[in-house]
C-alpha positions as CSV (number, residue, x, y, z in Angstrom):
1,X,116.6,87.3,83.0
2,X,120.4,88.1,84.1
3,X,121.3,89.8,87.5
4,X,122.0,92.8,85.6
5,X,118.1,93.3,83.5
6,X,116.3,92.7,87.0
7,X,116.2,95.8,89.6
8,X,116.1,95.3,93.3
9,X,114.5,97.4,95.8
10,X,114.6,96.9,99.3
11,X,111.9,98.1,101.3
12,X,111.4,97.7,105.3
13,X,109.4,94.5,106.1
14,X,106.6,96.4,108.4
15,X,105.3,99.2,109.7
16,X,103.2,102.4,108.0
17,X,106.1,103.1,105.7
18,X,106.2,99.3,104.6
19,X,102.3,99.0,103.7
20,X,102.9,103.0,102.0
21,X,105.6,101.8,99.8
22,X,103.7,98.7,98.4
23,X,100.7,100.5,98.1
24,X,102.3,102.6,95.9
25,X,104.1,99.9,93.7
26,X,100.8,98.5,93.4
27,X,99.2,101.3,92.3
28,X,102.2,101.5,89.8
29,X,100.6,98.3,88.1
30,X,103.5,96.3,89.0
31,X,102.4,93.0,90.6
32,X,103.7,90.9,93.0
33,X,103.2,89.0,95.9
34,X,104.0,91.3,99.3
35,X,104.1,88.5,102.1
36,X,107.1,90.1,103.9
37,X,107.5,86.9,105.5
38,X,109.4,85.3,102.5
39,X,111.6,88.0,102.9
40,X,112.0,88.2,98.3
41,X,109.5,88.7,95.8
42,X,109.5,89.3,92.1
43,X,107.3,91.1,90.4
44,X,104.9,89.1,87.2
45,X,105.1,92.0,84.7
46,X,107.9,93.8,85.3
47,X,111.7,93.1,85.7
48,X,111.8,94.2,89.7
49,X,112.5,91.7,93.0
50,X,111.6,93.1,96.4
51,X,113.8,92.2,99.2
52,X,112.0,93.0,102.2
53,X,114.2,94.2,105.1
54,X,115.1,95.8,108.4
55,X,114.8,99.7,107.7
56,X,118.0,100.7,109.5
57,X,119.7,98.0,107.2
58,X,118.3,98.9,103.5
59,X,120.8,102.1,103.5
60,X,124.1,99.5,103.8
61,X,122.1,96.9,101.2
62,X,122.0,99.7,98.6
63,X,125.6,101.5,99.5
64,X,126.7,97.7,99.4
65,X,125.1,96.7,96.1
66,X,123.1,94.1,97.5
67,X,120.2,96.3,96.5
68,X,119.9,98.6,93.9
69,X,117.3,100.9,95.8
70,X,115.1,101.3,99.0
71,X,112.5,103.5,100.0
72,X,113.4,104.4,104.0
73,X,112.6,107.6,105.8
74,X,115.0,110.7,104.9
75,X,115.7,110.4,108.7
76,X,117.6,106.8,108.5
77,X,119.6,108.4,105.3
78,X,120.9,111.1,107.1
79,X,121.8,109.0,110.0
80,X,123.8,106.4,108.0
81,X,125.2,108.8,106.2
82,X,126.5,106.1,103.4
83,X,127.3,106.9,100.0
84,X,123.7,106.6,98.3
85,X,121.9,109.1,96.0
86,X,118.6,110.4,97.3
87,X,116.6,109.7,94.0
88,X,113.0,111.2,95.1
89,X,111.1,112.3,97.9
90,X,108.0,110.5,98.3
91,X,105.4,112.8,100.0
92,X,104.2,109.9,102.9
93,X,105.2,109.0,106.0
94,X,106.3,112.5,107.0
95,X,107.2,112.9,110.7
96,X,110.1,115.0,111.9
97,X,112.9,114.4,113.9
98,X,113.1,116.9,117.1
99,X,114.1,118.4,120.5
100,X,112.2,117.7,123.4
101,X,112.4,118.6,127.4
102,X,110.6,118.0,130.1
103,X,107.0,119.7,130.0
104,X,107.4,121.8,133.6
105,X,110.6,123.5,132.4
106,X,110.3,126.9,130.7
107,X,112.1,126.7,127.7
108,X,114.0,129.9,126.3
109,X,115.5,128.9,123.6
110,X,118.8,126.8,122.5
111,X,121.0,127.8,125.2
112,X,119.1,125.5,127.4
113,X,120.9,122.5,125.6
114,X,124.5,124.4,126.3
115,X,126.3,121.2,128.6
116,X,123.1,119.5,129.1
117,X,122.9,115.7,128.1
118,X,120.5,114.1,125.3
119,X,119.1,111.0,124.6
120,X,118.7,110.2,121.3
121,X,118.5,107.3,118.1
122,X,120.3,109.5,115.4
123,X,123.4,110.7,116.9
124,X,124.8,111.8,113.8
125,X,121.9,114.6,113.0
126,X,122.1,115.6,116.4
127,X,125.4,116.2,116.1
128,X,125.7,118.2,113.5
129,X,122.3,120.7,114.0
130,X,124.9,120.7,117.9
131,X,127.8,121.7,115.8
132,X,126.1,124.0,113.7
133,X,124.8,125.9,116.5
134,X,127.6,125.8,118.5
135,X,126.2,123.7,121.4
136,X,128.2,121.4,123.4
137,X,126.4,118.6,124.4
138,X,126.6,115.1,125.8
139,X,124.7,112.6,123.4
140,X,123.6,109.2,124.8
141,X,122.8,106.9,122.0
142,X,119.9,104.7,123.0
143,X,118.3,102.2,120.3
144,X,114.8,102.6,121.7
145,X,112.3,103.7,124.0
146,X,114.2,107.5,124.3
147,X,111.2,108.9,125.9
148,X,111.7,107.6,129.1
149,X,115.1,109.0,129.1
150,X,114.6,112.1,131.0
151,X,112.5,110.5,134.2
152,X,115.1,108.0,135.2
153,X,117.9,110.4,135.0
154,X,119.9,109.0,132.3
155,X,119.7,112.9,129.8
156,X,117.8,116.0,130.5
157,X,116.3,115.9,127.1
158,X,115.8,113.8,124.2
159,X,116.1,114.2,120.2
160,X,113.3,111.5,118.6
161,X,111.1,111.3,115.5
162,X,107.8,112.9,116.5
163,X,104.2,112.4,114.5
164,X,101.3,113.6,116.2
165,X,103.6,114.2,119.8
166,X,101.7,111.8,121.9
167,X,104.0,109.7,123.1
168,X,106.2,112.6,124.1
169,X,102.8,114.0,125.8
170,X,102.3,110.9,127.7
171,X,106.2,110.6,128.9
172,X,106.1,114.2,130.3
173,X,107.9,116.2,127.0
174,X,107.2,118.7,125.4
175,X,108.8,119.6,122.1
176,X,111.0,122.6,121.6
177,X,112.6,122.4,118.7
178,X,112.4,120.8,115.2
179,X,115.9,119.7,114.0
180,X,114.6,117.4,110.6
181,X,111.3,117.3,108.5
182,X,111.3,114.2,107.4
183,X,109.3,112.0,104.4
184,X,110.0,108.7,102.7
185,X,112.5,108.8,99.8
186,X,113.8,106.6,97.1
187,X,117.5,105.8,97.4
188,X,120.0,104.2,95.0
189,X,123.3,103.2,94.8
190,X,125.9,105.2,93.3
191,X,127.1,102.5,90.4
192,X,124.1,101.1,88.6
193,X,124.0,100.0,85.2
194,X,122.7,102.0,82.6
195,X,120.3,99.1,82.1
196,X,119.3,99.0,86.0
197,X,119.0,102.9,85.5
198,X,116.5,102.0,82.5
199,X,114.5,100.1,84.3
200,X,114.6,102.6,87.3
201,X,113.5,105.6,85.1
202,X,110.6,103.2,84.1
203,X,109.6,102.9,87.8
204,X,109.7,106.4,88.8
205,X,108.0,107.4,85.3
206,X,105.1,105.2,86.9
207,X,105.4,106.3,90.8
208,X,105.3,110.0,89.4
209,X,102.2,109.4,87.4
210,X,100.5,108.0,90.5
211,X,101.4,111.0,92.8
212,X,100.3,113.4,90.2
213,X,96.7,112.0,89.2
214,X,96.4,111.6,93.1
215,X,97.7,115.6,93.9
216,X,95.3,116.8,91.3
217,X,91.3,116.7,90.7
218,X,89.8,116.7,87.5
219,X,86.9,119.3,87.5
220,X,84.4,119.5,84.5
221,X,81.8,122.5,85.1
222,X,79.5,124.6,82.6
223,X,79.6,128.2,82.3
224,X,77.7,130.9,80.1
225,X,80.2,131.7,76.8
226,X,80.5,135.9,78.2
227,X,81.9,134.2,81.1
228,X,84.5,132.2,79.4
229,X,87.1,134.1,79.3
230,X,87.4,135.5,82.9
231,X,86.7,131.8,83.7
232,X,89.9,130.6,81.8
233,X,91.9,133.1,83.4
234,X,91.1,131.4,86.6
235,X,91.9,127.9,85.9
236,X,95.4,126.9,86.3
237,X,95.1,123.3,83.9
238,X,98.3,121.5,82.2
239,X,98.2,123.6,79.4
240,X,95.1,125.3,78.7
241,X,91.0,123.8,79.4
242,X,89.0,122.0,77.2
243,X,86.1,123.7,75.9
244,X,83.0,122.0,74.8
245,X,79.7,123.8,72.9
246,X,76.9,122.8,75.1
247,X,73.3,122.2,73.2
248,X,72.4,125.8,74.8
249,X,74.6,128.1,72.0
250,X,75.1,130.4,74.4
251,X,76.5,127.7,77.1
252,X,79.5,126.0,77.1
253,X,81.3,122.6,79.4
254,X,85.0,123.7,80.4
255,X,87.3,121.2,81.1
256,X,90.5,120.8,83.6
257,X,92.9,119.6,86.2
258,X,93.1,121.8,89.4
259,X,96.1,120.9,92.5
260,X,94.8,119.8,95.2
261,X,96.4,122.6,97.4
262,X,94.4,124.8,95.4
263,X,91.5,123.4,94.8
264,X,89.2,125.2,97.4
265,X,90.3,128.4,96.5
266,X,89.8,127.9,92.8
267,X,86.6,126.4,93.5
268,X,85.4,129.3,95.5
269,X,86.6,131.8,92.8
270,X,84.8,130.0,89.7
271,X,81.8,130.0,91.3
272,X,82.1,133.8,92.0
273,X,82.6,134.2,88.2
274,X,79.4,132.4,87.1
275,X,80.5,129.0,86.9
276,X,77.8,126.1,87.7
277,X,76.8,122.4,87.6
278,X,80.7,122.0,89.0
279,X,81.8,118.1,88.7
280,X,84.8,117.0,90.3
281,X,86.2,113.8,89.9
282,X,89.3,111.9,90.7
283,X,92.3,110.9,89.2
284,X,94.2,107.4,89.6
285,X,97.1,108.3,86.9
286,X,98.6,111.6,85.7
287,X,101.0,111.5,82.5
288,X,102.4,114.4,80.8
């Protein structure tokens, strides 16, 4: 294979986001070898190498052309601010990138950042939600550990990804304000070839068939035939259900795909209209 039929992706060598991305190549059906330790794989069955890097690094591989794409956090995007297209959001490793003070102080509001000083990894986003609020502020750019900013006088606040907020809780901050929601996202560079852009509609024809069949539950329940109809009505499905005669004439089987942020609700509302014997079962792929 030439340079050219082969995509590379970068993705960062460890951490959650890491073991999220190649989970979900994997479930793809693309195989490989992920030993991040040997810093490039290549897939067996399909014409992809991995280059496993620093995640701060893979948005300058991919402006660069050195990769092709990278999965990083929306957060380290924004920051880097190079000339990449953000190709797809990815729905894990969501976290969000926020304000945070000292938990004793009463907080009011954005005026409390007015001439106060910040701590913080992503100078650039801070910047700008500053800007757009019209808060002058001094930033210190620290490349770790920004928590302990505020307790040895170095910024009265800080402005850090956040996940659950207990390492804030346990350096004394609270959060205030919420400046990015963040979530894993495919990048690319901005020159590909139309074969490389082949090969990547291929990938994210896969990735998207994964995310549906694991955002959806396929439910089979049975439900007397004077029901049907209301019981239709209630079902969302691709198109329409399937509908099977049961050996009982006046019974049938109804078959469909519910969303999993309806599903309870739908659940609760077929069972009101005389639905029984409800089977739900997963999905591993989803193509439409």
């Amino acid at each position: 294979m030439t340079n050219n039929s082969i995509l590379r992706l970068a993705i960062q060598r460890k951490g959650r986001l890491s073991e999220d991305s190649l989970s979900l190549i994997k479930e793809s059906g693309i195989k490989f070898s992920s030993d991040t330790a040997k810093l490039k794989s290549k897939s067996r069955n399909f014409p992809i190498e991995f280059l496993f890097l620093r995640d701060d690094d893979i948005p300058d591989y991919v402006a660069d052309g050195v990769a092709d794409i990278g999965i990083v956090g929306e957060n380290v995007a924004l920051e880097k601010g190079k000339n990449i297209d953000n190709l797809r959001k990815l729905g894990f490793s969501k976290c969000r990138l926020s304000l945070a003070i000292p938990k004793e102080i009463e907080y009011q509001g954005l005026s409390y950042f007015q001439n106060s000083s910040i701590a913080t990894s992503y100078p650039k986003i801070l910047k700008g939600f500053l800007t757009k609020n019209n808060i002058s502020a001094d930033i210190h750019e620290i490349s770790g550990s920004v928590e302990i900013a505020p307790s040895i006088g170095l910024a009265s606040a800080v402005c850090d990804i956040v996940s659950s907020g207990s390492t804030l809780m346990s350096n004394g901050l609270k959060e205030v304000e919420t400046i990015l929601n963040s979530e894993a996202i495919i990048i690319g560079n901005q020159s590909l070839s139309d074969e490389k852009k082949s090969i990547l509609d291929r990938l994210i024809f896969r990735i998207e068939s994964v995310q549906k069949g694991k955002n959806n539950k396929y439910i089979l329940l049975n439900a007397p035939n004077h029901k049907l109809e209301e019981i239709i009505k209630l079902l969302p499905g691709m198109r329409s259900p399937t509908i099977v005669p049961l050996a009982d004439k006046n019974w049938s089987s109804v078959h469909s795909v519910i969303n999993e942020d309806e599903f309870w609700e739908v659940i609760e509302n077929l069972r009101g209209a005389g639905a029984e014997g409800i089977l739900v079962v997963p999905i591993e792929k989803m193509i439409l």
